[in-house]
N, C-alpha and C positions, 0 to 999 in steps of 0.2 A: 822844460824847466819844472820845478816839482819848489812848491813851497807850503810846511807845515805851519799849521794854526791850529791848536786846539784838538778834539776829537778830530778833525776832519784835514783831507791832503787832498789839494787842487792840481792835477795837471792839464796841461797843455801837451794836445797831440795834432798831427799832422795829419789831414784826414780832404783824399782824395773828392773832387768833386765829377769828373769825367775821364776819359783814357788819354785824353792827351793836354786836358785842364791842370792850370798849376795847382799846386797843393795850397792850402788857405790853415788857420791857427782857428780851432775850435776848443773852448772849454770843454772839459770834461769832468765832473763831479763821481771822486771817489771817496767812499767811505769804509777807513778798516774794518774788518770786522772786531764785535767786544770779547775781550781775554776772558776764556773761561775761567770764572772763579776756583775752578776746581785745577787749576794749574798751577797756584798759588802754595808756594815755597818755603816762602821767604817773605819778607817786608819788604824789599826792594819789586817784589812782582807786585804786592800790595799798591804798592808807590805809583808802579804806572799804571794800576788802572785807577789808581782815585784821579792821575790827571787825564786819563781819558774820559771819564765820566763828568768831575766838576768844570763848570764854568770858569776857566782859563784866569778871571779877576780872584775868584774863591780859591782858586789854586795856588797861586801865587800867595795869597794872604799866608793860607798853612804854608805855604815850603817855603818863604822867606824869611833871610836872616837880613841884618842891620848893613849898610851900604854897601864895601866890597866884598860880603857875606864873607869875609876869612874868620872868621871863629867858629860859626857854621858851619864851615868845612874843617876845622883843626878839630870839633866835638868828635867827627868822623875817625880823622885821623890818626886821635892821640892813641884811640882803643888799638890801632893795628900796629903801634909799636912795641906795644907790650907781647914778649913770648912766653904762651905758656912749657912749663916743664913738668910735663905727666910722669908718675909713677906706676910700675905695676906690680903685677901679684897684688894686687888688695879686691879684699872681698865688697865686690859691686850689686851682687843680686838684689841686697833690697836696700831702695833709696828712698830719704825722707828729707823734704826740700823744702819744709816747713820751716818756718821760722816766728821770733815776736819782735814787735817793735809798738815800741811804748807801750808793752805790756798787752799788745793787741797781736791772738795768734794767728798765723795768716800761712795760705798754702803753701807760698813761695816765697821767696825775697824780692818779688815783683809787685810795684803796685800802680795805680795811673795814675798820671799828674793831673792840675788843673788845665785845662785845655778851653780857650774861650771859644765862643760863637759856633757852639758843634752843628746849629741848625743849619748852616751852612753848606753843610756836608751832609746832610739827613733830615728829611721832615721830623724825625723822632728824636734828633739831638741827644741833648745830654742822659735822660734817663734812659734811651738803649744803651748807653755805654755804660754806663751804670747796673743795668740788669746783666749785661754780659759781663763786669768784673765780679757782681754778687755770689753769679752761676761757679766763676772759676774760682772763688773762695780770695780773691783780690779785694783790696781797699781799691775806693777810689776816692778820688779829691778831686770838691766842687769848688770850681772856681766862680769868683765874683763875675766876672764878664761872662755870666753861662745868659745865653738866650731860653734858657728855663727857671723858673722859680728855686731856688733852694728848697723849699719845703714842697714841691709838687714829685722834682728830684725823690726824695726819701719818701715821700707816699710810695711813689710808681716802685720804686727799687729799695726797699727797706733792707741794709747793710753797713760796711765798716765804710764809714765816712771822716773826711779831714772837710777842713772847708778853707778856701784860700780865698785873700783880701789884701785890697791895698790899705796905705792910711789915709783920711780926706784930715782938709784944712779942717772940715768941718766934721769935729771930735765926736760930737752928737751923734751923727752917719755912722760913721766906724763903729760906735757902743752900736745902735739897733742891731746893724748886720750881725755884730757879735750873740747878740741875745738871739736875734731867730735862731744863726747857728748854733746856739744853745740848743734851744726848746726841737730844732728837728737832730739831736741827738748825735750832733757829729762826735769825733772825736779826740779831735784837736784843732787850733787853728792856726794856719802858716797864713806870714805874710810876708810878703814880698818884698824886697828891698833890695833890688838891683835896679827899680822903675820909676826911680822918682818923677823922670819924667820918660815919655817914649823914644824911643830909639829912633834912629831916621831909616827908618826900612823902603829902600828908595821902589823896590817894587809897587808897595801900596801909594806911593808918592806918586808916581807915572800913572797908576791905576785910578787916584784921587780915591780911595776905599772907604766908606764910610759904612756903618753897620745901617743904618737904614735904607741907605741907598741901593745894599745887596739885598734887601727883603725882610734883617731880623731887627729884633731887638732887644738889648739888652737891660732886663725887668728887674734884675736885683735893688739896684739902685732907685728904682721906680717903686719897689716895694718900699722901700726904706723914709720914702720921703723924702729923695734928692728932687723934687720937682723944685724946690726952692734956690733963690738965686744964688748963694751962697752954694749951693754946691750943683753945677749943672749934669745932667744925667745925658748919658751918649744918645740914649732915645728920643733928647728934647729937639727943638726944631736947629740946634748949630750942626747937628749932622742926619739931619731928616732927607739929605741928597745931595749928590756931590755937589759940593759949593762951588761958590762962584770966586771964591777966594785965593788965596797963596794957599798950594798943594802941604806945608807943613802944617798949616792953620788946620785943614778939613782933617790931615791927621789926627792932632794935635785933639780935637774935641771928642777925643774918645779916651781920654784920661780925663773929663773932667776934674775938679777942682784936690789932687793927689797933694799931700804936704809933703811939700819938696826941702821941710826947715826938718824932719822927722830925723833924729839922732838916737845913740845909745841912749843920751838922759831921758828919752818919753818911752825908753821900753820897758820900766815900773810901772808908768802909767798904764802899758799896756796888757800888764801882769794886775794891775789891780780892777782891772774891768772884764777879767774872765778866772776861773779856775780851771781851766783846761789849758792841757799842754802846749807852749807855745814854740812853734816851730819857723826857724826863719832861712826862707828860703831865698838863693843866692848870692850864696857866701862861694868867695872862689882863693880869699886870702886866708892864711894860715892868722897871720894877728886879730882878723876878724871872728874866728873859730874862737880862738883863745876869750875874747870881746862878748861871744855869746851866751860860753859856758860861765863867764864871771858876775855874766847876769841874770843867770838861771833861768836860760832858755833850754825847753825838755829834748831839741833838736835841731841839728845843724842841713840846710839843703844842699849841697855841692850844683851851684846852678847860672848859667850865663841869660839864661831865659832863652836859650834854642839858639843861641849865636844874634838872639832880634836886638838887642840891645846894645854893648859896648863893640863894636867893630875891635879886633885888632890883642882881645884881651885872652887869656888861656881859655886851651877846653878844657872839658871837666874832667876828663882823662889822666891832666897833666897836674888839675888842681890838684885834686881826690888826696895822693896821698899826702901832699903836703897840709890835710885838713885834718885828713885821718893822725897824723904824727901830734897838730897841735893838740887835738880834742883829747888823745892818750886814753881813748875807752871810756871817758866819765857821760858822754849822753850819746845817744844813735846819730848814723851820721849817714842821710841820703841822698844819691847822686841820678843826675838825669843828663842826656846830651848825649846822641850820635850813639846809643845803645841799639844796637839791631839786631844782636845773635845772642844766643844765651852765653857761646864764650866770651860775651864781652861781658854780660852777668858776674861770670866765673871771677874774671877778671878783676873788675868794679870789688868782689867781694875781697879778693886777694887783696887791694889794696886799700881795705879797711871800711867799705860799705857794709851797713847792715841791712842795705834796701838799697833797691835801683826803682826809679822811674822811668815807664816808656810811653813815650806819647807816641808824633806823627814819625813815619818811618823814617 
């Protein structure tokens, strides 16, 4: 019998004890050997050795989408419906895959998304991914949930930076964060607005996940001055280890105190407390599109949040163009979800992307 867990496969072999003794069931302890890096293809070879290497709860946290993971798997799918139709005779020798967005020029039309809790994945977290978008001439976007400082971030890796943010009840929070991201020189700031509340991602449900209880923490908010009761911080003692409580609850305290009343009407507000571009990310409807350019927002994100949050709702594949059609060209328009290969890049652009995001494989 052969049963996987994690890095590691258990068999059971039949192992002789004398010549004419019965056979008896002894453990035997086997360990694959690790996938040479240098074998690494593709994102899908990436894929399985991050789950060879992370801790089996840390894994699940990145590869899970929201209950019967089906939008998570349709971000996959929508990209392989589309066919491309190549031309030829056209002069290929020199290629320039540069492009701008919001006026920011950038190698590719590739850039990283916000990705929380990177230290999970790396003692070096978020500023190695950061030094490594720098190097490639990528943006990357720091998101609020980073287990590194914002401003340690832009020390360590000084570059093109976004900075992503929810909105808290408590309006105060949301101004500071704004202002640090000011002062470490991002370049615009996305907030998110498909999370008003979290999704029920039953992995981390069964796992009971809490950022403290896997070892990190999450300091932004800690900077800010969420230690107050009025807005509690994922660091504070309701998720200092997996709780004793209902498995939604120990979730649940990793959204801290998020305004779940946040409407179009408070996105003046949220225009009157920065003068940088405001970018909103997880828009998957076309009326919403329309909704954002009416409110002078500098950018639309085409985004389900990785399939973790609405179960059951389109990929971003299938949104795209019906976003791309509302927005009609008047402000940038970028998409993330189930991107793997550069022809789904190709793709993405075809149907009206001015930027892709790639995060976890």
């Amino acid at each position: 019998h052969a049963r996987t867990h994690a890095s590691s496969v258990f068999l059971l072999s039949y192992r002789a004890v004398g010549p004419h003794s019965p056979t008896k069931l002894s453990p035997v302890f086997q360990t694959p050997a690790m996938p040479d890096l240098s074998s690494i293809v593709n994102l899908n070879d990436f894929q399985a050795i991050a789950r060879y290497k992370l801790d089996p709860v840390d894994y699940d946290y990145f590869a899970c989408g929201a209950e019967d993971e089906v939008t998570l798997k349709r971000n996959k799918a929508a990209w392989r419906k589309y066919t491309l139709w190549p031309r030829c005779l056209v002069d290929v020798s020199q290629i320039d895959l540069s492009c701008q967005l919001l006026g920011i020029d950038l190698s590719m039309p590739v850039i990283i998304p916000p990705m929380a809790m990177q230290r999970l994945a790396h003692p070096d977290g978020e500023p190695a991914l950061a030094r490594a978008a720098q190097q490639a001439g990528l943006l990357y976007c720091i998101a609020q949930q980073a287990t590194t400082k914002m401003e340690t971030i832009c020390e360590e890796a000084p570059g093109l930076m976004f900075f992503q943010m929810y909105i808290f009840k408590n309006r105060s929070l949301s101004e500071k964060l704004i202002q640090r991201a000011e002062r470490c020189g991002v370049r615009a700031i996305v907030v998110t607005v498909d999370s008003p509340v979290l999704g029920r991602r039953e992995r981390d449900l069964r796992n009971r996940f809490t950022p403290a209880g896997r070892g990190v923490e999450i300091v932004n908010w800690k900077e800010s001055g969420s230690s107050s009761s009025s807005s509690p911080s994922p660091s504070s003692s309701s998720s200092s280890a997996p709780a004793k409580g209902a498995a939604a609850d120990v979730v649940g305290s990793r959204t801290g105190n998020r305004d779940t009343s946040f409407t179009w009407e408070d996105i003046q507000w949220l225009k009157s407390v920065t003068k940088l571009p405001l970018v909103l990310k997880g828009i998957v409807h076309p009326a919403d599109a329309e909704l954002a350019v009416r409110h002078g927002c500098a950018a639309v994100w085409v985004s389900n949040h990785g399939g973790r949050q609405l179960d059951g709702g389109p990929g971003t594949g299938e949104a795209l163009p019906l976003i791309a059609r509302a927005v009609r060209g008047r402000i940038p328009v970028i998409v993330d979800g189930g991107i793997q290969r550069g022809t789904d890049v190709i793709k993405a652009l075809a149907l009206g992307a001015t930027a892709v995001a790639v995060g976890r494989p």
